[in-house]
N, C-alpha and C positions, 0 to 999 in steps of 0.2 A: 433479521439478517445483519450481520458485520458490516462495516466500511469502510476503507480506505481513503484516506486524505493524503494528500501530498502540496507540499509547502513550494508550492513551484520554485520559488524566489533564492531559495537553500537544494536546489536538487541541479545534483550537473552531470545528470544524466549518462552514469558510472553501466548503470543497470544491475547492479549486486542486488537487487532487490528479485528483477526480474527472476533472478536465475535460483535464488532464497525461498520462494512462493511457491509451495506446494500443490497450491490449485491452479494453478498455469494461468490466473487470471491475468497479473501486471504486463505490460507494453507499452511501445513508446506512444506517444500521442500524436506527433505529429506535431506537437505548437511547442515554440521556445521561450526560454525565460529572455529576462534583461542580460545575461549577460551572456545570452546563443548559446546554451545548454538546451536540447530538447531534455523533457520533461515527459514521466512515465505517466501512467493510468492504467485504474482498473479496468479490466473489460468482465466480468463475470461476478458471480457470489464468492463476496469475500467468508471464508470457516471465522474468522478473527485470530489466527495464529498469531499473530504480529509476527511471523518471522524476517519480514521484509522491513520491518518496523528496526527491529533488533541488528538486520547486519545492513544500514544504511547508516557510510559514513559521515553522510553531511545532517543527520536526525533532521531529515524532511519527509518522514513519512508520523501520521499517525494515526492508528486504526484503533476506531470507535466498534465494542462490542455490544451485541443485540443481550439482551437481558436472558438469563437461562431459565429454563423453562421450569417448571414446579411440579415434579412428580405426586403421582398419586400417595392421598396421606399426608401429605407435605402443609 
């Protein structure tokens, strides 16, 4: 399974990510950074699109992909 990280520290809680996320996983958390930006989180299985990766402007997201699978033959 994929993952989501988020760089709390760099995230000011825009939510372009949320709204980028295909699997309707991302929301807010509920906790703030230093400088009172709440701060998003996954809640579900991340695909690994990165697309929330890709349209966050402060590049506080980065998602780690699960290794792909090895088809028969292979």
């Amino acid at each position: 399974m994929s993952r989501v990280v988020f760089l709390e520290d760099r995230c000011k809680g825009c939510r372009l990510c949320v709204d980028a996320c295909p699997a309707n996983i991302l929301r807010p958390s509920g906790r703030f950074n230093s400088q009172g930006y709440e701060v998003m989180e996954a809640g579900g299985a991340c695909t690994g699109c990165a697309s929330c990766a890709v349209m966050c402007p402060d590049v506080a997201i980065r998602v780690f992909r699960s290794g792909k699978k090895q088809g028969a033959g292979a």
